[in-house]
C-alpha positions as CSV (number, residue, x, y, z in Angstrom):
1,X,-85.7,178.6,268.6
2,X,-82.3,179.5,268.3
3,X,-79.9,178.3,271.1
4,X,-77.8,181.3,272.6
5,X,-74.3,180.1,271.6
6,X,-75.6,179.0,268.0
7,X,-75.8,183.5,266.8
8,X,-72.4,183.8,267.9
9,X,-69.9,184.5,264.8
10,X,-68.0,181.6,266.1
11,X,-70.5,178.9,265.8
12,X,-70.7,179.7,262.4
13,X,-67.0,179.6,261.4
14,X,-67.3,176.2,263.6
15,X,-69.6,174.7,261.3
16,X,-68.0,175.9,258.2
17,X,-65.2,174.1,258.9
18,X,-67.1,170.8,260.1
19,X,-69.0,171.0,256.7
20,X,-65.6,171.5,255.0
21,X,-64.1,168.8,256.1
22,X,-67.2,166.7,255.2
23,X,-66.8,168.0,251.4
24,X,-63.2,167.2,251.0
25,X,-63.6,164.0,252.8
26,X,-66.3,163.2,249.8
27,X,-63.5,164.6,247.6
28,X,-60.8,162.3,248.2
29,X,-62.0,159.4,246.6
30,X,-62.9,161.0,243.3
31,X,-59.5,162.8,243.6
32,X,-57.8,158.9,244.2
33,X,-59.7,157.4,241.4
34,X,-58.3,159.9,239.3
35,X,-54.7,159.9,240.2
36,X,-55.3,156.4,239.5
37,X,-56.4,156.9,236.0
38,X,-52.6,158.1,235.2
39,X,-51.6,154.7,236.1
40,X,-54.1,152.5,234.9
41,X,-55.8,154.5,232.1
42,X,-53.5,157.4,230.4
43,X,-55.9,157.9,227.8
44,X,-58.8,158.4,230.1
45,X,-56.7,160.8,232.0
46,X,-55.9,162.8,228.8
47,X,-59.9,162.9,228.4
48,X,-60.5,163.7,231.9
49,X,-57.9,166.3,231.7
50,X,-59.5,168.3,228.7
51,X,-62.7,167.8,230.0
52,X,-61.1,169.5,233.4
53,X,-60.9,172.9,231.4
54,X,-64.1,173.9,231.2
55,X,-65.0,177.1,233.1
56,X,-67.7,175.3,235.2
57,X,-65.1,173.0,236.4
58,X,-62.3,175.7,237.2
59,X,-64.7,177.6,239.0
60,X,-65.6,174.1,241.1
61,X,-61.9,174.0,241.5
62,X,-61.4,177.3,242.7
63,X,-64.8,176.3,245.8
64,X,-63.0,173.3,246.4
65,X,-59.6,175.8,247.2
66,X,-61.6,178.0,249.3
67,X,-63.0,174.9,251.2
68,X,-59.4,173.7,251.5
69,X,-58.2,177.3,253.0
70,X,-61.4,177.9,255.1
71,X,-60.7,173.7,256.7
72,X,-56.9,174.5,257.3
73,X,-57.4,178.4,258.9
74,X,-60.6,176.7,260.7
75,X,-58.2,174.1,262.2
76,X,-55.4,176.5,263.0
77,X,-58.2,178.5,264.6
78,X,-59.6,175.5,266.8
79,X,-55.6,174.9,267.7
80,X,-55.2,178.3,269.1
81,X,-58.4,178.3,271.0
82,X,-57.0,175.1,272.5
83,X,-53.6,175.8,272.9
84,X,-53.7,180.0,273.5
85,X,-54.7,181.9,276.4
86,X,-58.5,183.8,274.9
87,X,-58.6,186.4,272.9
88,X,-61.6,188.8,272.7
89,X,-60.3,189.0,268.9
90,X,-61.5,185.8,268.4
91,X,-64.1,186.7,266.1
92,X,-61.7,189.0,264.3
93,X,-59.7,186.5,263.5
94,X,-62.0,183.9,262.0
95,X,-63.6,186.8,259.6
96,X,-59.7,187.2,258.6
97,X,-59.3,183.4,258.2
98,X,-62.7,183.5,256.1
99,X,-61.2,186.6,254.3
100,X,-57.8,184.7,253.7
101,X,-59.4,182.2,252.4
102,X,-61.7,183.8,249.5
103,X,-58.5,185.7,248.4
104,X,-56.1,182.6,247.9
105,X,-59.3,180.8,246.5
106,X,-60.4,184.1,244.2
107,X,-55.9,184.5,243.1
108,X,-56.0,180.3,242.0
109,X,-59.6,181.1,239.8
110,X,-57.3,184.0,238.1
111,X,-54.7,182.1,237.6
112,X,-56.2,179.3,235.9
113,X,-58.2,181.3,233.5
């Protein structure tokens, strides 16, 4: 059964942004490795970098974007539920955040096709 405070909007956008965080956390050392590759293996960079322009790949970049706007408005949401006197808007603005989010993610996909 569904706990009470687990249907509310809000639990969702808190989990969102917990699972978020998890996926860029498991994106950082792939993303170190291969800023390391321009230091330690140029070549394998170049190779990494054409392989990098497959559609597939652009459209993993553009979820990855979303996750990053979705973990920073989730955060600047939990710092004005800490820090702000409540709002009954709450849940208006975390569908905005979510909103926000998709758009910057959806304007970098355009831009790198």
């Amino acid at each position: 059964m569904i706990k009470p405070h687990r249907s509310q909007p809000l639990w969702f956008a808190y989990i969102v942004h917990r699972l978020s965080g998890l996926a860029l956390a498991l994106f950082l050392p792939v993303h170190f490795y291969v800023l390391a590759l321009a230091i330690s293996a140029p070549a394998r960079l170049d190779e990494f970098l054409s392989w990098s322009e497959q559609p597939v790949v652009i459209a993993m970049e553009a979820g990855l974007v979303f996750l990053l706007a979705v973990h920073l408005f989730g955060g600047l949401r939990l710092l004005a539920v800490e820090l702000l006197p409540w709002n009954p808007r709450q849940k208006t603005f975390a569908a905005a955040a979510a909103g926000l989010a998709f758009f910057i993610a959806c304007g970098f996909l355009l831009r790198a096709i």
